[in-house]
PDB file of the backbone (N, CA, C, O) and the ligand in Angstrom, with CONECT records:
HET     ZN  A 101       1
ATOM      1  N   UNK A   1      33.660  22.553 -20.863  1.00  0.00           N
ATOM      2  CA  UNK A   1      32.280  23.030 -20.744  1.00  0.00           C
ATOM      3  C   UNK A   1      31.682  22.580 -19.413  1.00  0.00           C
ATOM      4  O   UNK A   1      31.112  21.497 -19.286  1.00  0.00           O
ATOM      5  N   UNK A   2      31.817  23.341 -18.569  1.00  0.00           N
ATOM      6  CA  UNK A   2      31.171  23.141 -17.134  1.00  0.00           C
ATOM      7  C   UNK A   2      29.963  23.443 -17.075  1.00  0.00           C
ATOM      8  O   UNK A   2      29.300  23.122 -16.088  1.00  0.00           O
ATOM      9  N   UNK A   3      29.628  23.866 -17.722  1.00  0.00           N
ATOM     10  CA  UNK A   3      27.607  24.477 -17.523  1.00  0.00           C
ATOM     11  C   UNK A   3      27.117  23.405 -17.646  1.00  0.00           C
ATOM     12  O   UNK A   3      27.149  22.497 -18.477  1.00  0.00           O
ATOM     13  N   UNK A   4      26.479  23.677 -16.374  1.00  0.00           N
ATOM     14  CA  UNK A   4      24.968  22.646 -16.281  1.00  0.00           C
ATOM     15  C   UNK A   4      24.235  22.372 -17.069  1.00  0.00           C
ATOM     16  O   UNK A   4      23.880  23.374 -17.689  1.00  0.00           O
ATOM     17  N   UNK A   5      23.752  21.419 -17.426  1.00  0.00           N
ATOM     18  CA  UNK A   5      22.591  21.701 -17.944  1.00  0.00           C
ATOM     19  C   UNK A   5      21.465  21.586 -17.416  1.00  0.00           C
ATOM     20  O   UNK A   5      21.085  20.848 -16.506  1.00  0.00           O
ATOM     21  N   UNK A   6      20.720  22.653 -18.266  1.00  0.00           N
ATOM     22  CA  UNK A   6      19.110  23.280 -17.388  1.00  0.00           C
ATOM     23  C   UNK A   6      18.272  21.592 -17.635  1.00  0.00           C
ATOM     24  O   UNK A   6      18.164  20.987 -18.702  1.00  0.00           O
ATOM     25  N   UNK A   7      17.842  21.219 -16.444  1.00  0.00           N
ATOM     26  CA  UNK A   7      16.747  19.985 -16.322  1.00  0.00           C
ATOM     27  C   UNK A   7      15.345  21.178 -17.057  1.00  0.00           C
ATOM     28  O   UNK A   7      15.015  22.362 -16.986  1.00  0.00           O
ATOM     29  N   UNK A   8      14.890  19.856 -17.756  1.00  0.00           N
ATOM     30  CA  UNK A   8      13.460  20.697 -17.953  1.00  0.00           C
ATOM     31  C   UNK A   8      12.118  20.466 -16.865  1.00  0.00           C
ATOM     32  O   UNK A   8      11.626  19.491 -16.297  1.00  0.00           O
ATOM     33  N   UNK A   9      11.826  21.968 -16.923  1.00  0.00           N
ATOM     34  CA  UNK A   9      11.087  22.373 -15.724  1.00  0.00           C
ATOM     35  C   UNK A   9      10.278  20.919 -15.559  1.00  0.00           C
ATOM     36  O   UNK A   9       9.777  20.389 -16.551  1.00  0.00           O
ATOM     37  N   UNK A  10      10.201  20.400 -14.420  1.00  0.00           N
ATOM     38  CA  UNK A  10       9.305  19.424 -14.323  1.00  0.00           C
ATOM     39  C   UNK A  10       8.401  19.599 -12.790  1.00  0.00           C
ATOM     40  O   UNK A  10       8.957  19.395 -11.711  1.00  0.00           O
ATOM     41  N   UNK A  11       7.076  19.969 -12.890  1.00  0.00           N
ATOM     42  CA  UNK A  11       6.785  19.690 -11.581  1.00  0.00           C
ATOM     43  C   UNK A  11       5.974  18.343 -11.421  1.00  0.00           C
ATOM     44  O   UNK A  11       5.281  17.860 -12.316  1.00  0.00           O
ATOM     45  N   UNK A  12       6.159  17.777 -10.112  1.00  0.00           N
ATOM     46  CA  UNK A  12       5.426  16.507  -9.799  1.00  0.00           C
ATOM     47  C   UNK A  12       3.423  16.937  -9.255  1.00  0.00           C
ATOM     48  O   UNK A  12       2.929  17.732  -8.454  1.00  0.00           O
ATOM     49  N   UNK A  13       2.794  15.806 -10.309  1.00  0.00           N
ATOM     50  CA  UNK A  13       1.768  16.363 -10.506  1.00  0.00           C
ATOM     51  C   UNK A  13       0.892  16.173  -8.970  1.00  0.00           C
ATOM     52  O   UNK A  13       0.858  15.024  -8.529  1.00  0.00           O
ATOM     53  N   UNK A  14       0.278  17.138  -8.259  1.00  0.00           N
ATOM     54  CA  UNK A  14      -0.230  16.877  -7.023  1.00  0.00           C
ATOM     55  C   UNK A  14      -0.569  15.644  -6.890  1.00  0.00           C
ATOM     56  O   UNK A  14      -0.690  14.839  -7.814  1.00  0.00           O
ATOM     57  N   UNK A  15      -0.723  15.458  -5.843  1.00  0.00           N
ATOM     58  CA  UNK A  15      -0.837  14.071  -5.366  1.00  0.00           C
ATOM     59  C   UNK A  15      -2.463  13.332  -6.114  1.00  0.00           C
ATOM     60  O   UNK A  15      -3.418  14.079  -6.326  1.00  0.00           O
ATOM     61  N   UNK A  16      -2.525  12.001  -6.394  1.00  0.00           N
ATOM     62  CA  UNK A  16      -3.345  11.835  -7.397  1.00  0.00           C
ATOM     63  C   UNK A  16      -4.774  11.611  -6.469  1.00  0.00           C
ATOM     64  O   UNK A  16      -4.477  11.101  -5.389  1.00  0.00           O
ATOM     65  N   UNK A  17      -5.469  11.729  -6.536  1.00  0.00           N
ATOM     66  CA  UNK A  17      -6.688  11.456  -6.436  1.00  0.00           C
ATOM     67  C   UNK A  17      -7.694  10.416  -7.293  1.00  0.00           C
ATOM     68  O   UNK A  17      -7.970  10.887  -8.396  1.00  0.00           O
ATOM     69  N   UNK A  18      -8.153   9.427  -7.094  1.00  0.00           N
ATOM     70  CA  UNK A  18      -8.759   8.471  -7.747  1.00  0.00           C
ATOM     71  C   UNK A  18      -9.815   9.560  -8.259  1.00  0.00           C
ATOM     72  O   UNK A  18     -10.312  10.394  -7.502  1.00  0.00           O
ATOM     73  N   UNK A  19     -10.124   9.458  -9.714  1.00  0.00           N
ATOM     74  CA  UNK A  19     -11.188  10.301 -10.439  1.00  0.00           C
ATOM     75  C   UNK A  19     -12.305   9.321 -10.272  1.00  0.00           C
ATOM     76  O   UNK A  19     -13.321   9.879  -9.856  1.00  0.00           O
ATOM     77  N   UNK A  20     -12.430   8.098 -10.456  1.00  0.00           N
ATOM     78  CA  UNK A  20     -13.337   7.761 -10.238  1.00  0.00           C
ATOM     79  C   UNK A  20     -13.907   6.833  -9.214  1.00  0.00           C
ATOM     80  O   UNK A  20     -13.097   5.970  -8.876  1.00  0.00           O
ATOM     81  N   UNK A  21     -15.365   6.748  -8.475  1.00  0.00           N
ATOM     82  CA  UNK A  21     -15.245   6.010  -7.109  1.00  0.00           C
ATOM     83  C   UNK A  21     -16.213   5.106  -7.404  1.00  0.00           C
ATOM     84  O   UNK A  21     -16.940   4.832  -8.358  1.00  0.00           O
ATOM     85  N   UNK A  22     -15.963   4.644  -6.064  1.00  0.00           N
ATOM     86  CA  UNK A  22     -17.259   3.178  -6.117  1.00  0.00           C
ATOM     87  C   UNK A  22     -18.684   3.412  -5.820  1.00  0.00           C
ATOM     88  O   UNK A  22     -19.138   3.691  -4.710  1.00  0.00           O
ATOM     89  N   UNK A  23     -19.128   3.318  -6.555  1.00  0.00           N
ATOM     90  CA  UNK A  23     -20.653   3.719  -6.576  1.00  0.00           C
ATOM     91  C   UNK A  23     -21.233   2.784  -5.323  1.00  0.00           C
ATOM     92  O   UNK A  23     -21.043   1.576  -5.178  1.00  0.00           O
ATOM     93  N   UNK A  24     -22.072   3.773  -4.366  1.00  0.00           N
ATOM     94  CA  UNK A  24     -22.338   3.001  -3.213  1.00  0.00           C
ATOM     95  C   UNK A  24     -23.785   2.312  -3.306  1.00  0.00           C
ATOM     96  O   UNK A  24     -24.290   1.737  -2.342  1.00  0.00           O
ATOM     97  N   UNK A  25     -24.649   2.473  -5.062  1.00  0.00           N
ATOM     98  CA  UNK A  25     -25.518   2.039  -5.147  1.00  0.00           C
ATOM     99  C   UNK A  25     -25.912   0.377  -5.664  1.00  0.00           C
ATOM    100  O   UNK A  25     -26.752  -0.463  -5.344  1.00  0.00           O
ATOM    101  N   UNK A  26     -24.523   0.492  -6.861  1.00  0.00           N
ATOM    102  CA  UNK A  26     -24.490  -0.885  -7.184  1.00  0.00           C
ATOM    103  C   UNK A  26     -22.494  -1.241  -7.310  1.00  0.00           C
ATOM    104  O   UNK A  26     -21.958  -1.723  -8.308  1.00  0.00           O
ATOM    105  N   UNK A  27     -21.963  -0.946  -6.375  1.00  0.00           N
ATOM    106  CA  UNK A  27     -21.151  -0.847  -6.147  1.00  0.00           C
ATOM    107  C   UNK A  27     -19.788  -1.132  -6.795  1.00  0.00           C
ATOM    108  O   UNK A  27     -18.747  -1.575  -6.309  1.00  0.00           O
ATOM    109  N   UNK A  28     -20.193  -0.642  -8.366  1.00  0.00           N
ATOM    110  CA  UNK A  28     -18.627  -0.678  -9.464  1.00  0.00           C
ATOM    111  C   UNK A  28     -18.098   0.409  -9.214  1.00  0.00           C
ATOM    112  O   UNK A  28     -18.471   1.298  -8.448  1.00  0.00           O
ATOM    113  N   UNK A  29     -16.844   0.315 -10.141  1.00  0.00           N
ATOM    114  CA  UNK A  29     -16.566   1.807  -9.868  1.00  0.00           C
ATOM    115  C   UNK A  29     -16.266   2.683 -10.978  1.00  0.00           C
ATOM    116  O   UNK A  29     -15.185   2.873 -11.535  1.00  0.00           O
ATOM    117  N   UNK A  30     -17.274   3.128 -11.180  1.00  0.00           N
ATOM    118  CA  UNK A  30     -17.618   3.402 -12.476  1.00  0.00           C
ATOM    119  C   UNK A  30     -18.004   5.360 -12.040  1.00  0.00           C
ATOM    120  O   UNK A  30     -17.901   6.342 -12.775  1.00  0.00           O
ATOM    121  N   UNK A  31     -18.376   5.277 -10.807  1.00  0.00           N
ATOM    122  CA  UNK A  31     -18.949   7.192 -10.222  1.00  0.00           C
ATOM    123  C   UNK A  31     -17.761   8.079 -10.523  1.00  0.00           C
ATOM    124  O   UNK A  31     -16.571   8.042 -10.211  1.00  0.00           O
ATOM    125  N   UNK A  32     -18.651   9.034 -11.371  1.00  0.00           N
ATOM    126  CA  UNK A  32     -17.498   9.692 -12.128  1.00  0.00           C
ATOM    127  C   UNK A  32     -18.238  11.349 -11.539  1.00  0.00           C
ATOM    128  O   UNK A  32     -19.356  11.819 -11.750  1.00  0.00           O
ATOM    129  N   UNK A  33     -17.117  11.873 -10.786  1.00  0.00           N
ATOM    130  CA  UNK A  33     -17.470  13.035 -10.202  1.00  0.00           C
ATOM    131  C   UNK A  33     -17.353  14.648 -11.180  1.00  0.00           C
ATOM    132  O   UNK A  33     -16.203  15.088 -11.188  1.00  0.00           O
ATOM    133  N   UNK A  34     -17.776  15.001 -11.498  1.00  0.00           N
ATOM    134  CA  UNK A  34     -17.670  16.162 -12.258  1.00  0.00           C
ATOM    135  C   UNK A  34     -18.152  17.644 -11.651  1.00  0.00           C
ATOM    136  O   UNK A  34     -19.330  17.903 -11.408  1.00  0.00           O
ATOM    137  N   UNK A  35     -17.176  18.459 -11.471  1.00  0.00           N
ATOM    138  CA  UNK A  35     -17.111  19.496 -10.997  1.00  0.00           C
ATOM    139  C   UNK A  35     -17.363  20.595 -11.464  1.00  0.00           C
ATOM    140  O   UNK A  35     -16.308  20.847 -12.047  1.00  0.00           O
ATOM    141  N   UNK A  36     -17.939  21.339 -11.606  1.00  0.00           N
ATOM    142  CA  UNK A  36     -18.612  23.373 -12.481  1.00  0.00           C
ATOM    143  C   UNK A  36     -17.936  23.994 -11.396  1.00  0.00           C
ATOM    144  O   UNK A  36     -18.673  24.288 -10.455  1.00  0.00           O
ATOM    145  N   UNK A  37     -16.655  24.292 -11.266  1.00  0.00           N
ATOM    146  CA  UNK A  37     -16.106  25.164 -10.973  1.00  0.00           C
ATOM    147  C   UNK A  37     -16.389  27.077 -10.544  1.00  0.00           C
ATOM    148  O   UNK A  37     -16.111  27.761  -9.559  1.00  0.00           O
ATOM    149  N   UNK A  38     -16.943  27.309 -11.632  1.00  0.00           N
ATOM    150  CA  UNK A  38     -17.731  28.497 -11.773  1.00  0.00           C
ATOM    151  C   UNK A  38     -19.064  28.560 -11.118  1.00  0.00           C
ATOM    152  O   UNK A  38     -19.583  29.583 -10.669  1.00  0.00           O
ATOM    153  N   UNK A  39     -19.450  27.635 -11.112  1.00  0.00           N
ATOM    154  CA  UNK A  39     -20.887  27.725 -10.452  1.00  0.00           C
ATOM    155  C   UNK A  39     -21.134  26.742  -8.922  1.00  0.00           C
ATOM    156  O   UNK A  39     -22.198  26.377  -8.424  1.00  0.00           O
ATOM    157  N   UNK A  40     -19.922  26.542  -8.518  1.00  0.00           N
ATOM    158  CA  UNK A  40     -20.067  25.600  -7.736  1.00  0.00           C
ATOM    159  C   UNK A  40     -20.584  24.366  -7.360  1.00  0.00           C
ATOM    160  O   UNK A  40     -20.851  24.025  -6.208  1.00  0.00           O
ATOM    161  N   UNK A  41     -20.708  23.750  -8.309  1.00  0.00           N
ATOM    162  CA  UNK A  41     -21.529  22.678  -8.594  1.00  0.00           C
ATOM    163  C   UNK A  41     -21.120  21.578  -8.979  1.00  0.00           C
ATOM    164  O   UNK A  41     -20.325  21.343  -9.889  1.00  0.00           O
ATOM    165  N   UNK A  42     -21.806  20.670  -8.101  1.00  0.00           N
ATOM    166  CA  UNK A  42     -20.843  18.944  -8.706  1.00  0.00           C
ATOM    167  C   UNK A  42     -22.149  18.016  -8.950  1.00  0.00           C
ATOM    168  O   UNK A  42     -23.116  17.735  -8.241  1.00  0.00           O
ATOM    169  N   UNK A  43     -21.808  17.710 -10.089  1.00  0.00           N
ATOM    170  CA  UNK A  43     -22.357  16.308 -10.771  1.00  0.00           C
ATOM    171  C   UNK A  43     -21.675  14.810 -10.261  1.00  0.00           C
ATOM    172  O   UNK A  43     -20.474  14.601 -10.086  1.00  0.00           O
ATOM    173  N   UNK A  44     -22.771  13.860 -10.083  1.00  0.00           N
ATOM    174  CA  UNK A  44     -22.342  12.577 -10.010  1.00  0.00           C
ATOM    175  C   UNK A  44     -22.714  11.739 -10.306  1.00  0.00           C
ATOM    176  O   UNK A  44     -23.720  11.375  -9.698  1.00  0.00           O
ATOM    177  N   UNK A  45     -22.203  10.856 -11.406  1.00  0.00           N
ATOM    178  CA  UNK A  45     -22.995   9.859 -11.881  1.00  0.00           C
ATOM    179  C   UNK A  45     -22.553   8.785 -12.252  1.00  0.00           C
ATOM    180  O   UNK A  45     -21.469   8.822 -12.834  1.00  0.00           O
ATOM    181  N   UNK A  46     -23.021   7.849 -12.113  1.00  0.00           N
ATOM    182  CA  UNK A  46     -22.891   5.792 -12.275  1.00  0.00           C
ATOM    183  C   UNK A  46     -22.982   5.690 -13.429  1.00  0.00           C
ATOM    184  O   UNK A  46     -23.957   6.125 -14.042  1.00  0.00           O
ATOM    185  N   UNK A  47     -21.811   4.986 -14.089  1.00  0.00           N
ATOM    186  CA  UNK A  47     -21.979   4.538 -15.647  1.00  0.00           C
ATOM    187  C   UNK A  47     -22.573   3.186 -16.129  1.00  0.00           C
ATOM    188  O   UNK A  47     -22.769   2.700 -17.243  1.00  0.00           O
ATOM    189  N   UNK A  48     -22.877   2.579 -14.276  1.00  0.00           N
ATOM    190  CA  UNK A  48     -23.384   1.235 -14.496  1.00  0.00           C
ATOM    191  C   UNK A  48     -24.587   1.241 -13.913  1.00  0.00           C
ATOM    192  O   UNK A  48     -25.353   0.520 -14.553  1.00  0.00           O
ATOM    193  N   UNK A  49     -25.281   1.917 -12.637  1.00  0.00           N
ATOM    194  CA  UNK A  49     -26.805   1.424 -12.383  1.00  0.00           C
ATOM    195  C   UNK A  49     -27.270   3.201 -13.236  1.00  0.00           C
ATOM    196  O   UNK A  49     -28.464   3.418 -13.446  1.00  0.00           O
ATOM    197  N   UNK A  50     -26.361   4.129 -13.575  1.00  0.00           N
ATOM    198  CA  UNK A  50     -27.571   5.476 -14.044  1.00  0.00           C
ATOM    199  C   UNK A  50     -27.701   6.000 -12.481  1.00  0.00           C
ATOM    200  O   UNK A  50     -28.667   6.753 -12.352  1.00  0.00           O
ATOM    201  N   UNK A  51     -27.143   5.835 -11.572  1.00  0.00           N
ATOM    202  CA  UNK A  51     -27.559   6.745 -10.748  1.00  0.00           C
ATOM    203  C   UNK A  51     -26.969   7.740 -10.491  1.00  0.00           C
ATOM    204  O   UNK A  51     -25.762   7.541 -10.356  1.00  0.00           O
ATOM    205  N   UNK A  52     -27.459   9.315 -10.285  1.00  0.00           N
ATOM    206  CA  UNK A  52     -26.741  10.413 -10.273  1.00  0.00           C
ATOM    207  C   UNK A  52     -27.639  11.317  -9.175  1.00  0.00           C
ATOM    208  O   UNK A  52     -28.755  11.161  -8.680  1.00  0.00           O
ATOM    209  N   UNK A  53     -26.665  12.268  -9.053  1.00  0.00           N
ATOM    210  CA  UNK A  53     -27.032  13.402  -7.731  1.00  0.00           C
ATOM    211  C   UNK A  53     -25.993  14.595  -7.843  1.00  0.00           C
ATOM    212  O   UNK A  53     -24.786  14.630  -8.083  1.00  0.00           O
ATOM    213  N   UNK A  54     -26.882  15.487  -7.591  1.00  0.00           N
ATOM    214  CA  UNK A  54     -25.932  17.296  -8.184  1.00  0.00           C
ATOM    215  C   UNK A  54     -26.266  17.650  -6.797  1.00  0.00           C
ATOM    216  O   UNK A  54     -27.181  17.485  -5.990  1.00  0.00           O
ATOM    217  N   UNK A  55     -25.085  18.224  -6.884  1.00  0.00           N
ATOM    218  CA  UNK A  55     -25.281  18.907  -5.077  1.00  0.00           C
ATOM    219  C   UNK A  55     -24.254  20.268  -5.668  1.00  0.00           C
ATOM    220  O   UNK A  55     -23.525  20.277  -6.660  1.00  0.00           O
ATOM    221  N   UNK A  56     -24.557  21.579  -4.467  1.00  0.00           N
ATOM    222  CA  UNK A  56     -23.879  23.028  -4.205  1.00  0.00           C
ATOM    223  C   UNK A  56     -22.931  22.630  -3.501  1.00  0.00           C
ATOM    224  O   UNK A  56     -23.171  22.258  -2.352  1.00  0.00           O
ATOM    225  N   UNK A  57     -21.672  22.607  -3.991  1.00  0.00           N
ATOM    226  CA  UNK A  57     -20.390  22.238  -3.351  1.00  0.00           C
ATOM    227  C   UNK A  57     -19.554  23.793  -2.812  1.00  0.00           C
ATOM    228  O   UNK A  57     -19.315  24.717  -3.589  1.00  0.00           O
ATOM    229  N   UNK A  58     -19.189  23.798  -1.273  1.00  0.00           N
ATOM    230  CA  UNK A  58     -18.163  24.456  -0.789  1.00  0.00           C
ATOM    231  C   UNK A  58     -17.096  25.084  -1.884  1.00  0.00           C
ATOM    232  O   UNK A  58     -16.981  24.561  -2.993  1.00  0.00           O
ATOM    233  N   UNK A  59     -16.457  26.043  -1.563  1.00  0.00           N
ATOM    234  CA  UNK A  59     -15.127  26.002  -1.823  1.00  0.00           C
ATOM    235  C   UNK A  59     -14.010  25.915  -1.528  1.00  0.00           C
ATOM    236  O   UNK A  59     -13.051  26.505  -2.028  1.00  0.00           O
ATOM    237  N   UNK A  60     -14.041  24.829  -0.301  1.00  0.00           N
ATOM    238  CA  UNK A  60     -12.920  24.381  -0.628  1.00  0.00           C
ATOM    239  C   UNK A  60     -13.149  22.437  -0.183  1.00  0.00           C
ATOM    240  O   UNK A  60     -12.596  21.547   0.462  1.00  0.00           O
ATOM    241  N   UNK A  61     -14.091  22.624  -0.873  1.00  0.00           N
ATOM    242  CA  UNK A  61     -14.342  20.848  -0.963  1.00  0.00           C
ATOM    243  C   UNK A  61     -13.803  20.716  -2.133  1.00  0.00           C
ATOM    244  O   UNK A  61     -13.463  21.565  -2.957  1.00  0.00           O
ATOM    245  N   UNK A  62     -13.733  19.182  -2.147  1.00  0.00           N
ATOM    246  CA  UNK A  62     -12.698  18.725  -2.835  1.00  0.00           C
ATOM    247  C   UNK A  62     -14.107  17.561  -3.706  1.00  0.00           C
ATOM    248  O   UNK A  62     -15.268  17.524  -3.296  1.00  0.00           O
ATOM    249  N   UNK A  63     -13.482  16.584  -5.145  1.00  0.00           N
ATOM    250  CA  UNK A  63     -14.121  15.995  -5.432  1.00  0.00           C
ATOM    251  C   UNK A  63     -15.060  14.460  -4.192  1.00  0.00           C
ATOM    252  O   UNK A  63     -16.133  13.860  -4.122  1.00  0.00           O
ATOM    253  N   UNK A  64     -13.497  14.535  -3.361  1.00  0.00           N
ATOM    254  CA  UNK A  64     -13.651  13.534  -2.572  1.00  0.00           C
ATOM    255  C   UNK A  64     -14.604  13.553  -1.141  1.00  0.00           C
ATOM    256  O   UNK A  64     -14.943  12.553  -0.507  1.00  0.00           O
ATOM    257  N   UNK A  65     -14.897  14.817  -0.855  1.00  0.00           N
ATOM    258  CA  UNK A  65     -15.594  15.520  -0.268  1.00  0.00           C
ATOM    259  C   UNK A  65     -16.943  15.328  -0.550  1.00  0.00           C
ATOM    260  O   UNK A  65     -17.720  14.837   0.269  1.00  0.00           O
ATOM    261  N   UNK A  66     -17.433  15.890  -2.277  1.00  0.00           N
ATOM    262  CA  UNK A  66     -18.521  15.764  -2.298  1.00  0.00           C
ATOM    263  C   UNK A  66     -18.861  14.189  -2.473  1.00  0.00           C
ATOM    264  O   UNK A  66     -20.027  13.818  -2.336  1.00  0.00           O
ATOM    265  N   UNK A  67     -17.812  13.251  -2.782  1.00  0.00           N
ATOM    266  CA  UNK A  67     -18.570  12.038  -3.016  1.00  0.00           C
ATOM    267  C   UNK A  67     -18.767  11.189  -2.271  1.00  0.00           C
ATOM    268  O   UNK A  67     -19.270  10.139  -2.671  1.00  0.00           O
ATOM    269  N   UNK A  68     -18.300  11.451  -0.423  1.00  0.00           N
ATOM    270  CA  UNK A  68     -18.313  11.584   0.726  1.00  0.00           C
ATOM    271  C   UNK A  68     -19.938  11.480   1.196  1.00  0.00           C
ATOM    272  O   UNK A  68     -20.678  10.601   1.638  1.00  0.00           O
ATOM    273  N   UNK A  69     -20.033  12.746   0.874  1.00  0.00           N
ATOM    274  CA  UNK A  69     -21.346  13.331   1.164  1.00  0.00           C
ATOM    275  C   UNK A  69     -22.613  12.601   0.214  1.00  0.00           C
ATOM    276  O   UNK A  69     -23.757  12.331   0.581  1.00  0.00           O
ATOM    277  N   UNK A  70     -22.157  12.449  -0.751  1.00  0.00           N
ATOM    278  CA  UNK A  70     -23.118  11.542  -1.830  1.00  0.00           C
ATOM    279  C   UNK A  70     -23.152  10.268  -1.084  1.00  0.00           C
ATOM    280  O   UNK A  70     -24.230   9.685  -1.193  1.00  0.00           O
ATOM    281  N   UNK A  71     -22.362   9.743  -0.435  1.00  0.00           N
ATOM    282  CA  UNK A  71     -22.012   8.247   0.126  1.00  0.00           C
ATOM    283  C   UNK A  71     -22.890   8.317   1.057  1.00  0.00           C
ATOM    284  O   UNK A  71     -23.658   7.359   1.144  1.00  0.00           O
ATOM    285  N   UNK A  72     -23.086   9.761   2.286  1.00  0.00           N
ATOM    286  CA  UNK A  72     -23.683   9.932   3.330  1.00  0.00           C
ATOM    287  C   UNK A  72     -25.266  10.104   3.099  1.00  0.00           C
ATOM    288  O   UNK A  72     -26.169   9.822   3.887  1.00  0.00           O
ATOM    289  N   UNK A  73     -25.353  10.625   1.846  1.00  0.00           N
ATOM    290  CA  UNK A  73     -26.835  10.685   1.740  1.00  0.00           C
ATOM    291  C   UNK A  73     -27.541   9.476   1.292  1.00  0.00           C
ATOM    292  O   UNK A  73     -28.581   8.916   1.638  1.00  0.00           O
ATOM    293  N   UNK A  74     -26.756   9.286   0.527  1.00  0.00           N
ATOM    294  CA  UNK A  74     -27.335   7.560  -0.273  1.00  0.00           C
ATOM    295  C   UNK A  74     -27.647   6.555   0.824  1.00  0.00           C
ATOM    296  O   UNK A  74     -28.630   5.821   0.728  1.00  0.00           O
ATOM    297  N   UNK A  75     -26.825   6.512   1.859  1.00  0.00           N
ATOM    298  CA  UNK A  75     -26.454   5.382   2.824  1.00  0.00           C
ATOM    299  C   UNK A  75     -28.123   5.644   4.022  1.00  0.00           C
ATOM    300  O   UNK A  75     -28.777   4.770   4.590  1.00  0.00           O
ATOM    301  N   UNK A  76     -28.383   7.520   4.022  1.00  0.00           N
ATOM    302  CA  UNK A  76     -29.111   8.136   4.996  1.00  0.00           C
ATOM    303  C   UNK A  76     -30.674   7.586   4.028  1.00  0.00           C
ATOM    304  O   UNK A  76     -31.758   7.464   4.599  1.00  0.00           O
ATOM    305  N   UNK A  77     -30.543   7.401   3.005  1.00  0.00           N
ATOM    306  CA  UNK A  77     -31.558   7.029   2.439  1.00  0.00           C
ATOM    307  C   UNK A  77     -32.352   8.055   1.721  1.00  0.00           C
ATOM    308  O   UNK A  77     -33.460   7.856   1.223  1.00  0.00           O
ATOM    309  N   UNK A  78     -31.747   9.076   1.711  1.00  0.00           N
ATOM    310  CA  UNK A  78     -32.313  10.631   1.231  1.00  0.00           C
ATOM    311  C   UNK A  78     -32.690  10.653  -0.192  1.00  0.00           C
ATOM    312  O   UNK A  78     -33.531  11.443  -0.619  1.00  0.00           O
ATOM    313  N   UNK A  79     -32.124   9.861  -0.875  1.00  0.00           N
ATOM    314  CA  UNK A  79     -31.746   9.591  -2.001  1.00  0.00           C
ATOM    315  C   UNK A  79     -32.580   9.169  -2.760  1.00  0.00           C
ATOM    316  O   UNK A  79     -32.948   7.995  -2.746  1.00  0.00           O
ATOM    317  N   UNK A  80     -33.116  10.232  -3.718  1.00  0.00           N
ATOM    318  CA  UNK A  80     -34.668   9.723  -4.527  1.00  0.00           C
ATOM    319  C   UNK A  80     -34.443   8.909  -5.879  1.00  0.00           C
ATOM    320  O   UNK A  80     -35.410   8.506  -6.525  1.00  0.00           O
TER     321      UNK A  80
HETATM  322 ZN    ZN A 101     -23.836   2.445  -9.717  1.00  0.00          ZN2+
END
């Protein structure tokens, strides 16, 4: 019996991305980015100080992108 056997399909899962980041307000890391796909829209929010911010996300930003930009506004002081 020479037949191979078939490996099961396995693909390697894209490269990982930390789901959750360090909150640049009270700095755990607890910022959990959530994405609306359909509507373009990303949620962000601290499970430890409550702080959150929804922003109109690109398409082809990434979670890390918008929490980038959350970092840039928070830091700019924009941030109500
Ligand atoms: Zn926080």
């Amino acid at each position: 019996m020479g037949r191979r056997r078939r490996r099961k399909e396995f693909r390697p899962p894209p490269r990982k991305l930390p789901k959750i980041y360090t909150c640049p307000s009270c700095g755990a890391q607890t910022l959990v980015v959530k994405i609306d796909k359909k509507n373009m829209y990303a949620i962000l929010k601290c499970g430890t100080c409550g702080i959150s911010w929804n922003t109109d996300m690109k398409p082809y930003e990434e979670k890390i992108d918008v929490y980038n930009r959350f970092v840039d506004v928070f830091m700019s002081g924009e941030l109500t």
